[in-house]
Legacy VTK file of the C-alpha trace (Angstrom):
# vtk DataFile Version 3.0
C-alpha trace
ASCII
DATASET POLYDATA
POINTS 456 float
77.003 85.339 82.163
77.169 89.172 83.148
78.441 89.644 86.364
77.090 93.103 88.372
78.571 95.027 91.546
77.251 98.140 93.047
78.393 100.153 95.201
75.969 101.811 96.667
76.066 104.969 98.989
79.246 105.639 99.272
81.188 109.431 98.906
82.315 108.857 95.431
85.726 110.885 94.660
86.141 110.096 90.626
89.194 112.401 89.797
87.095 112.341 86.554
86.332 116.132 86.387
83.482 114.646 83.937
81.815 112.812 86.784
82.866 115.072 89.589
82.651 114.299 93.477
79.397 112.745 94.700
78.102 113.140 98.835
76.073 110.302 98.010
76.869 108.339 95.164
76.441 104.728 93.857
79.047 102.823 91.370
77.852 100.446 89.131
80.545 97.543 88.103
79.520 95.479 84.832
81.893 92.339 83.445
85.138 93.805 85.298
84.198 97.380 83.914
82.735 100.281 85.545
79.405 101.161 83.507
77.577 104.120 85.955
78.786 106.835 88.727
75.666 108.900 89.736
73.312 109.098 92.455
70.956 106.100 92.981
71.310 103.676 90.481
68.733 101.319 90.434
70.665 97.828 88.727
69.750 93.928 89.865
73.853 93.250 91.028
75.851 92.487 94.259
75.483 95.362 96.432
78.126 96.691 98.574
77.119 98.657 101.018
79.481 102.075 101.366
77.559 104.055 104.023
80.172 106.197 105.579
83.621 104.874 103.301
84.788 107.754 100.484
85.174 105.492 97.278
87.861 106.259 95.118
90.237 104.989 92.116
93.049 102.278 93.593
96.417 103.863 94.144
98.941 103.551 91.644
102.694 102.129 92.496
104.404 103.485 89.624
108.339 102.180 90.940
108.697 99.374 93.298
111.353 96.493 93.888
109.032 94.030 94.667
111.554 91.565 95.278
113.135 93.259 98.328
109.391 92.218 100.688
111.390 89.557 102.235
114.264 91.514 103.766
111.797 94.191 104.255
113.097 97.374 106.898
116.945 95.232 106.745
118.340 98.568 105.786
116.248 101.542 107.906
119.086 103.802 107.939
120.619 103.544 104.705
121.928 105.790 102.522
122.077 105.179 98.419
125.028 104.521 98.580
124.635 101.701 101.158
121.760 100.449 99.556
123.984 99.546 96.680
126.574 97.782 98.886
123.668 96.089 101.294
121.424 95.194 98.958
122.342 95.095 95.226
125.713 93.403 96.214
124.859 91.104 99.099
121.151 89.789 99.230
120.595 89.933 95.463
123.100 87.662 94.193
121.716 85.137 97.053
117.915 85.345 95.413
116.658 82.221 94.265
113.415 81.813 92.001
111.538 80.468 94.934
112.660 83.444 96.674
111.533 85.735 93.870
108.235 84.277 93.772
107.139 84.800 97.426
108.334 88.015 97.436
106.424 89.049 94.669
103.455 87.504 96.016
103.481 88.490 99.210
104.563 92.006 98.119
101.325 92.461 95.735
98.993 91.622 98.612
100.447 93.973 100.690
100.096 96.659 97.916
96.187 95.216 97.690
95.627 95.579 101.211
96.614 99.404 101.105
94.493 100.351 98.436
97.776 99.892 95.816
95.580 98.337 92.802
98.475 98.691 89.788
101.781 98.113 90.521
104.961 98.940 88.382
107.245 95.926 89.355
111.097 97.167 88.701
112.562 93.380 88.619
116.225 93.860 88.130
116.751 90.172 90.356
116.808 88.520 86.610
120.119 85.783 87.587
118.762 83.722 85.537
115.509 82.813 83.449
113.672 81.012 85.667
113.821 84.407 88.115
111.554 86.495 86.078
108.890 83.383 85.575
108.658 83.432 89.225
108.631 87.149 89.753
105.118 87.133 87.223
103.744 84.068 88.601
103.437 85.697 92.008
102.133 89.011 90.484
99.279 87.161 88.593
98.900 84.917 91.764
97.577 88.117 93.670
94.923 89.509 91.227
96.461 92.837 91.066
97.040 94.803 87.710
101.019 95.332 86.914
103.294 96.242 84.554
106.161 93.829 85.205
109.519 95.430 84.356
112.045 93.028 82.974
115.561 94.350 84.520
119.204 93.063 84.681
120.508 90.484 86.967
121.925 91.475 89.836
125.111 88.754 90.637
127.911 91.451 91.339
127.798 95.024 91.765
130.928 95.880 89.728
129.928 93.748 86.554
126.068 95.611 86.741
126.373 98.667 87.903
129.562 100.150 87.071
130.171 101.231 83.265
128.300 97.198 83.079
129.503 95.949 79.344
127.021 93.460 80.198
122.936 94.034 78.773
120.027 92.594 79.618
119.701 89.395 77.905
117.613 89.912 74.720
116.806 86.552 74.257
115.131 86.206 76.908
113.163 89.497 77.330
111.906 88.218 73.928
110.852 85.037 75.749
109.296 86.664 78.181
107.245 88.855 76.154
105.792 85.734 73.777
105.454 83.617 76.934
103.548 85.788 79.681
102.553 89.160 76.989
101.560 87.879 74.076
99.006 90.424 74.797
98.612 94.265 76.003
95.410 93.616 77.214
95.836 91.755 80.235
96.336 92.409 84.061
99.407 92.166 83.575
101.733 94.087 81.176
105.351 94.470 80.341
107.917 97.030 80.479
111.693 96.845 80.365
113.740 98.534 83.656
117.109 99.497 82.121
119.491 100.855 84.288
120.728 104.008 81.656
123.900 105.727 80.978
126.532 105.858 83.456
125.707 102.713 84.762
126.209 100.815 81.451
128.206 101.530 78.405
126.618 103.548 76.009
126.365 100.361 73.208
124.547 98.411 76.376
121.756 101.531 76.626
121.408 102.206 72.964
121.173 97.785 72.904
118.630 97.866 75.436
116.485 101.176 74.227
116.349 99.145 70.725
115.539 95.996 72.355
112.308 97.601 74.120
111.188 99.496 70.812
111.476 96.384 69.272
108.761 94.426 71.530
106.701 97.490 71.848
106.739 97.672 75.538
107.915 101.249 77.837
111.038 102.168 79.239
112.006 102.547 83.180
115.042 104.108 84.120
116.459 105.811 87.553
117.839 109.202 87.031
119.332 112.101 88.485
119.598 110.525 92.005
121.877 111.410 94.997
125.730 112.181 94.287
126.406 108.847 91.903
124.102 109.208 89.270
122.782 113.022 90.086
125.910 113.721 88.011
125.880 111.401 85.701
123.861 114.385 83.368
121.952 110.713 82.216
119.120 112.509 80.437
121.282 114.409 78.759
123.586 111.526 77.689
120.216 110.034 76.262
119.370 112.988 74.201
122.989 112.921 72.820
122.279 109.333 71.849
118.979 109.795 70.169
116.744 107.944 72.712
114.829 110.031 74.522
110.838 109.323 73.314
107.085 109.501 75.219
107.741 105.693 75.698
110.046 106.396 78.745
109.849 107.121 82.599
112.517 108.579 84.618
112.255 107.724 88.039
113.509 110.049 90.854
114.486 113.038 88.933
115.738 114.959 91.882
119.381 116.592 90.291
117.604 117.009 86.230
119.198 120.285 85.459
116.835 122.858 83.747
117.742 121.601 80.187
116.983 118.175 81.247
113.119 118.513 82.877
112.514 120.546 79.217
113.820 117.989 77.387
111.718 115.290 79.564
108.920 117.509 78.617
109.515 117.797 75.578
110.386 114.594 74.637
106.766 113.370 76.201
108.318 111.266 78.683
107.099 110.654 82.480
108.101 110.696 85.462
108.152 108.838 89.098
108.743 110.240 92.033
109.578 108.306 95.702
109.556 110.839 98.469
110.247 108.883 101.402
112.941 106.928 99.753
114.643 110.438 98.868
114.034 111.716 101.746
115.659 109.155 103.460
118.039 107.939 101.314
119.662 110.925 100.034
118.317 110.904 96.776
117.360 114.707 96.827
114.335 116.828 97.332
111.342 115.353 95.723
110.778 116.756 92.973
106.814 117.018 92.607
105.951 121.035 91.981
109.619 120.881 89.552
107.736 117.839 87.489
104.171 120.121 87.293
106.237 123.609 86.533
107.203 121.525 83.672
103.807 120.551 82.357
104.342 117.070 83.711
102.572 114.734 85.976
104.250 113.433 88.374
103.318 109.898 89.962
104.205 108.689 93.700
106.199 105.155 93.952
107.738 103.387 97.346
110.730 101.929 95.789
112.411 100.062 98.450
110.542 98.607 101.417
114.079 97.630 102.648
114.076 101.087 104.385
110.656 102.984 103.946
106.850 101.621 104.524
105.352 99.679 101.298
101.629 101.890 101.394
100.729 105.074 99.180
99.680 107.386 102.399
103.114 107.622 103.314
104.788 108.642 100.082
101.547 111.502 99.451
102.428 112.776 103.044
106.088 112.514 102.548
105.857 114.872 99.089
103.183 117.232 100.242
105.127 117.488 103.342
108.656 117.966 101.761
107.401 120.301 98.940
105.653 122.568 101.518
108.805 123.049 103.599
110.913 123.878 100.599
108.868 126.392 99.351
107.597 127.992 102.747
111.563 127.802 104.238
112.246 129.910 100.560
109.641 132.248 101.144
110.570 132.739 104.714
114.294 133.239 103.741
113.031 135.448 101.177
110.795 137.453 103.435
107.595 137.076 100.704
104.467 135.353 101.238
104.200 131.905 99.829
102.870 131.434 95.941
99.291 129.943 95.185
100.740 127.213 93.507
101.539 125.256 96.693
100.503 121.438 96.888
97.077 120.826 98.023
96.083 118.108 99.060
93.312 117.257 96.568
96.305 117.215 93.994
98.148 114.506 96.017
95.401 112.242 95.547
95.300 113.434 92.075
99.262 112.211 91.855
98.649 109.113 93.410
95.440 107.640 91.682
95.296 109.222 87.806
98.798 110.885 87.137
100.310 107.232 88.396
97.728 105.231 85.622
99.044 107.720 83.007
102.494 107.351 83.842
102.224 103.500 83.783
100.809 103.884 80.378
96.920 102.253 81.872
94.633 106.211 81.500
92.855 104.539 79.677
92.182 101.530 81.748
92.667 103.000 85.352
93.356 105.795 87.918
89.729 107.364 87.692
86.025 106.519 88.178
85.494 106.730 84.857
82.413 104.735 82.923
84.143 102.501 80.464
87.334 102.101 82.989
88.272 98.867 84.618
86.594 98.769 87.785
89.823 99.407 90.166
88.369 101.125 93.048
88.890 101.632 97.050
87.178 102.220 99.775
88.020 104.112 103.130
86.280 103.638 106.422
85.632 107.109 106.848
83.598 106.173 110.213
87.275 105.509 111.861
88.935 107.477 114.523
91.720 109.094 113.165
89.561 109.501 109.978
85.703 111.166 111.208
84.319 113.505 111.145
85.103 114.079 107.597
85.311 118.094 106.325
87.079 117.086 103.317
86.614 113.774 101.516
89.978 114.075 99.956
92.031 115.389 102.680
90.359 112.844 104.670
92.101 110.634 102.285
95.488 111.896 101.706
96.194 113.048 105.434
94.215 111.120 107.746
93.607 107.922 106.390
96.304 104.842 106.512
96.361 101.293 105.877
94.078 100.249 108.667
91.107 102.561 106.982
91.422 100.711 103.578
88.071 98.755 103.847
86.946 97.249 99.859
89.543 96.745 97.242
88.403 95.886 93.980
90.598 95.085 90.653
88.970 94.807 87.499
85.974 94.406 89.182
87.088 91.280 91.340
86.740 92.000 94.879
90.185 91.143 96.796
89.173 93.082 99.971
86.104 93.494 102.207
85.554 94.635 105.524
89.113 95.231 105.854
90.315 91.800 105.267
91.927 90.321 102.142
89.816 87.493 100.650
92.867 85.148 99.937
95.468 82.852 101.905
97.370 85.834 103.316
99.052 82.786 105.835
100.448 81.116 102.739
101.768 84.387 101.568
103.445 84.785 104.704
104.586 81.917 105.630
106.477 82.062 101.908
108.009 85.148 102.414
109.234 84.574 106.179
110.813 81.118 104.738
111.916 83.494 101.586
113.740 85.661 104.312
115.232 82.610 106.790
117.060 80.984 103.759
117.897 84.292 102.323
119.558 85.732 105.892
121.573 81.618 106.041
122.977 82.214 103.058
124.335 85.737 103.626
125.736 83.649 107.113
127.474 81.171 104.700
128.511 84.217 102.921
130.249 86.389 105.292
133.941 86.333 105.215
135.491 83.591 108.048
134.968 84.771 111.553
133.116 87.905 110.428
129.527 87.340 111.770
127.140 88.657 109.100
124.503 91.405 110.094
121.357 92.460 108.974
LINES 1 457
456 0 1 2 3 4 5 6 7 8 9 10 11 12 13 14 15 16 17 18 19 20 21 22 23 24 25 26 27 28 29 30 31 32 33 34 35 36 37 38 39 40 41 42 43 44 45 46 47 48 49 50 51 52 53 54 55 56 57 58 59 60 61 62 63 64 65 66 67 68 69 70 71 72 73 74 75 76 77 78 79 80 81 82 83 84 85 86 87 88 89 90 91 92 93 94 95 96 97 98 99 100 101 102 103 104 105 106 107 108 109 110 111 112 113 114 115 116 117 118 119 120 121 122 123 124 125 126 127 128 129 130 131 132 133 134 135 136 137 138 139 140 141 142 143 144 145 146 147 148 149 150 151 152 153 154 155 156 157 158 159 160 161 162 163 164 165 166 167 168 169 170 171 172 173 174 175 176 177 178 179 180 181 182 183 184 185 186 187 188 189 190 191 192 193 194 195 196 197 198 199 200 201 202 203 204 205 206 207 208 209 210 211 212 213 214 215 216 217 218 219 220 221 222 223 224 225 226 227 228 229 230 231 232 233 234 235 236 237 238 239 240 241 242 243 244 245 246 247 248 249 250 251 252 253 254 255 256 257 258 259 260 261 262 263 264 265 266 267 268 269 270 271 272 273 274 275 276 277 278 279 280 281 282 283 284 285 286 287 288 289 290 291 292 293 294 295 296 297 298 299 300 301 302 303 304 305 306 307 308 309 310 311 312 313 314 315 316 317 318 319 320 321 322 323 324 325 326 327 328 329 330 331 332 333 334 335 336 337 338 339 340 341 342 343 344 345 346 347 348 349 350 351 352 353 354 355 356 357 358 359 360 361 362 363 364 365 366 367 368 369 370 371 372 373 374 375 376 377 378 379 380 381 382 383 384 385 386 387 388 389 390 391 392 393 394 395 396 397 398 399 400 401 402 403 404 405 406 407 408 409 410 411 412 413 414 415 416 417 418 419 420 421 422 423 424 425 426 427 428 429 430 431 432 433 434 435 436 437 438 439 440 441 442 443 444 445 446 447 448 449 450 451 452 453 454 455
């Protein structure tokens, strides 16, 4: 039986440059797939009513650690360096399956409630196989669209991330991959996150490169981040090992030397980009306009929510924010006016919504209001507050809108959000994930060296 949805009224944002911005325009959803943008459509469906909300394509996550949501903000003034010690070498190894799963389910909802519709779920909390199981039965729990990311485990900090001898287990990737993606056509799809030269021997990175060409599924990989791996020259390394390919996305970027955005480039790879993480963190300056100078498209990712916010607003303002003070504190220096190329804010929603679906390997699926896309779409209560009156539907968007504004949510044409509430059992979710946390915070107690009292 055909299923119909229209929304009807709304200002219609397409980042299709085919379809173009409608005032007033109407989108018709078909079977889970978006079949008409235009004015008035006249269709017997489910109307949604988007009188004063600016409808656009669903964010795209393209770099999170889902698995952290349950000791979210237990690091808010880390550095990388701490995050390693505080996180990757004292609540991972503690992680239980159970654990994973909440996480992961609580953590999609909270990506559907900000208008976050695909996800790229980094999941190196692998300690055994039941722990990746969990991690995609909570992602298909929430409805949302994600490519899961099959990483290392994460038991002891020297043994993974330290010249690690040790690779990702291809038996069970394999598993994996007949189990839960037998199929690229699902919600759900698979990548592998590999954690890349300097962190592993090079046998372990040529092992796991093989193993994901094998299956057919992309590549994930940090790079060129704060003083550990910004001089690691990783790219580099993977060029001198024959493995650099379109099939790959390097996440951060922020130290690439010259030679290594051109050979990104021209290798056809992608790339991911977390400002408030590097920001924060130390990771470097984001490196948005670097990724564009090199005829790339950069996508926006939150990475941690151990010590940044977990919604898409944050990381456009953080890089449009960050980008604009580099260049104008250059020009200033420099005594010259400032170049046209600055960031605009129509290209940060442009960054979040269609460079993200075409760095997660879904164009063709997502990131646009496109007819013949999946019907992934948002709507923002442009009638609130801090939002009206609205000059400029996508700076209205990208910096004045938040969380609270994020009124409809649809995935693949299933509605998940209306009125600004999620249509699920957001109290199970929670209650999960604050149960996740309690047995996760005992066992770092249990952990802590005799009369040391452990902290959060």
């Amino acid at each position: 039986m055909t299923t119909r949805t229209l929304l009807r009224n709304g200002h219609v944002i397409s980042m299709d440059p085919a379809v173009g911005d409608l005032a007033q325009g109407d989108v018709l959803v078909e079977d889970g797939g978006i079949v008409a943008v235009r004015p008035e459509i006249s269709a017997d469906a489910e109307v949604l009513d988007m009188t004063g909300r600016i409808v656009i394509p669903g964010f795209v996550d393209t770099h999170r650690h889902t698995w952290e949501a349950p000791i979210r903000g237990v690091a808010p003034d880390a550095t990388l360096d701490d995050y390693f010690v505080d996180i990757l070498d004292t609540f991972a190894p503690l992680y239980t399956p159970e654990d994973v799963y909440a996480a992961n389910l609580a953590g999609a909802l909270e990506c559907l409630n900000a208008g976050i519709t695909t996800l790229v779920d980094w999941s190196h909390i692998n300690n055994t196989p039941d722990h990746p199981d969990a991690a995609i039965q909570g992602l298909a729990e929430s409805g949302i669209r994600a490519q899961y990311a099959y990483g290392s485990a994460n038991t002891s900090l020297a043994d993974y991330w330290f010249e690690s001898k040790i690779a990702i287990p291809a038996d069970d990737v394999r598993r994996v991959r007949a189990r839960h993606f037998a199929s690229d056509d699902g919600l759900l799809t698979m990548a592998l996150a590999t954690r890349g030269p300097g962190f592993c021997v090079n046998d372990v990175v040529a092992a796991e490169w093989a193993l994901a060409r094998e299956l057919g599924i992309p590549i994930t990989v940090h790079v060129a981040m704060g003083r550990l791996a910004g001089r690691f020259g990783m790219v580099k390394q993977l060029h001198g090992l024959g493995l650099l390919g379109p099939d790959t996305t390097y996440v951060h970027c922020c130290y690439l030397s010259e030679e290594e955005w051109r050979m990104v480039a021209d290798s056809g790879g992608t790339v991911s980009v977390a400002p408030q993480v590097e920001l924060q963190m130390g990771h470097g300056w984001p490196p948005v306009m670097q990724a564009i100078e090199h005829r790339l498209r950069p996508s926006l990712s939150v990475d941690v929510v151990t010590t940044v916010p977990g919604d898409m607003f944050t990381q456009i303002r953080a890089a449009f924010g960050a980008e604009r003070a580099r260049v104008n504190a250059d020009c200033w220096q420099a005594n010259m006016p400032v170049p046209s190329t600055m960031l605009t804010a129509r290209q940060m929603l442009e960054i979040a919504t269609v460079n993200g679906a075409h760095v997660a390997g879904l164009e063709d699926r997502t990131g646009s209001l496109t007819p013949g896309k999946r019907a992934d779409i948002v709507a923002i209560d442009a009638t609130a507050l801090n939002v009206a009156p609205v000059h400029d539907a996508a700076a209205a968007v990208t910096l004045c809108a938040d969380v609270s504004n994020v009124d409809t949510v649809l995935v693949d044409g299933v509605l998940h959000k209306r009125d600004g509430k999620l249509l699920t059992d957001t109290g199970r979710a929670l209650r999960l994930v604050s149960e996740a946390r309690d047995r996760l915070l005992a066992a770092k107690e249990m952990k802590a060296p005799k009369g040391e009292k452990a902290t959060a």
